[in-house]
N, C-alpha and C positions, 0 to 999 in steps of 0.2 A: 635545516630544511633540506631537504631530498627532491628531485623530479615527480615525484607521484604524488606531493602534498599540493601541487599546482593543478589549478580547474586547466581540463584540457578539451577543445571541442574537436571534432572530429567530422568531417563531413565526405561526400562522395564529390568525384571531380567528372564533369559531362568529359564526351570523347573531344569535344571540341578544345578542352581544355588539360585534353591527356589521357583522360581514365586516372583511376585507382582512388586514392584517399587524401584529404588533405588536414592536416591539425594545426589547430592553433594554440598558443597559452595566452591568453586576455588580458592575464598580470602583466605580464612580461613582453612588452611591446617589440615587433619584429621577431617576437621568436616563432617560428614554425620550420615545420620539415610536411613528405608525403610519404606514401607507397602504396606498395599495387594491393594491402589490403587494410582493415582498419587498423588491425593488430599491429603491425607493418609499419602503418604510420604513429600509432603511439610508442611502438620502440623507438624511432627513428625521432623522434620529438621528443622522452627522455632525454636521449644523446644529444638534442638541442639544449633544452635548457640547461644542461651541464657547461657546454660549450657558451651558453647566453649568461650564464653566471661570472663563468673564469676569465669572460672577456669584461664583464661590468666591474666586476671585483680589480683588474687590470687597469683599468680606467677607475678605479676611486668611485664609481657610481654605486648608490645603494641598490641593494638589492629589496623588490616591494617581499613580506613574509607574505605566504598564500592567506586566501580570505579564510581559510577552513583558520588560521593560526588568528589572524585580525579578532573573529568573530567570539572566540573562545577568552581573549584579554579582555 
């Protein structure tokens, strides 16, 4: 599994709550990052789930496969 096989939502953040962009992974509970564009925030939330992986994998937690992988078994 790779960061890009994970559904990633991506949404805009008002001024009131910063500007720029904010992504989520859905699978992967807690995981998100932002940035000041959309592009921005899905690089930056790649680098998440990397980081939400090595710390689960650390912790002995499984890791869920994305639904594109689920859906295909």
């Amino acid at each position: 599994m790779k960061p890009q096989d994970y559904e990633i939502v991506i949404r805009p953040l008002s001024e009131e709550e910063g500007g720029g962009y904010f992504a989520t992974v859905p699978e992967l509970p807690g995981c998100m990052s932002d940035g000041e564009t959309p592009q921005e925030a899905l690089e930056n939330v790649y680098d998440a789930i990397g980081c939400w992986m090595e710390a689960a994998s650390e912790m002995g937690r499984a890791i869920p496969a994305p639904r594109s992988y689920r859906s295909a078994a």
